[in-house]
N, C-alpha and C positions, 0 to 999 in steps of 0.2 A: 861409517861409509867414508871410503875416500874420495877427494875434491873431484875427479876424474864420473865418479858415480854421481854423485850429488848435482853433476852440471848435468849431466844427463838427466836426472830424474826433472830438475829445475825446466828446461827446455823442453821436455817432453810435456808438462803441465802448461808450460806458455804456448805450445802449438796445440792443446785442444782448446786453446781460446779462439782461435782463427777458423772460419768457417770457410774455405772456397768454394762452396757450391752455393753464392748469393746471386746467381743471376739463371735464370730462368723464363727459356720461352712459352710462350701458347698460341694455339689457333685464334683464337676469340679473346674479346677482352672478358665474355662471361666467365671462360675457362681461368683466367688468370685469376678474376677476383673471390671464383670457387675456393679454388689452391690457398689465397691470399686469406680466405678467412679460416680455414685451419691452420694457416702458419701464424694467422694470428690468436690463435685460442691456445698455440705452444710458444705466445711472445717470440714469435722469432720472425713477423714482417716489419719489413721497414718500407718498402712503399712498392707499390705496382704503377709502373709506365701503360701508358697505352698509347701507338701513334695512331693517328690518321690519315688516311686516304694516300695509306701506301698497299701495292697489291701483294695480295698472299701470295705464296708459294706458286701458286698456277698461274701468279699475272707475269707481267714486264714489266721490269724493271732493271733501266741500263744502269739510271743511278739515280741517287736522294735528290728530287726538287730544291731548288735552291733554299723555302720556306717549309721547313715539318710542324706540322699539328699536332701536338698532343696532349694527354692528360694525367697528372699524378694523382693517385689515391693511397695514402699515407695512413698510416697509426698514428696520429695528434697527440695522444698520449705516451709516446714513447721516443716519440724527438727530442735531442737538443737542445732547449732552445737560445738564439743569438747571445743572448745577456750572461750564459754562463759559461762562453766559449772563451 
């Protein structure tokens, strides 16, 4: 193969490392953490958000409350952690 192929093939291997489809809405937090436990049975959650007491789609909302409420539900076993960063 020539240098010209080979960078191609090299780049085309390094971009199916990158996933862009990480982020994902839902109606409900149940819905989310439906979804979240089969992406976690295919190792591929890394954590679901959920806010609070901001209105769905049907409510008003001009803009974010100065203070958001929310809650991370995480794979503990597939984090980082601090010490090896």
């Amino acid at each position: 193969m020539n240098t010209i192929e080979e960078l191609q093939v090299n780049i085309t291997i390094l971009l199916e490392c990158f996933d862009t489809n990480k982020i994902q809405s839902f109606a409900t937090e149940e819905e989310a953490v439906e979804k979240g436990m089969e992406l976690l049975e295919q190792n591929k959650l890394w954590a679901v958000i959920g806010f609070r007491d901001i209105p769905d789609a049907n409510g008003t909302l001009d803009k974010l409350p100065p203070f958001v409420t929310y809650k991370i539900r995480f794979a503990f076993l597939v984090l980082t952690l601090d010490h090896n960063l």
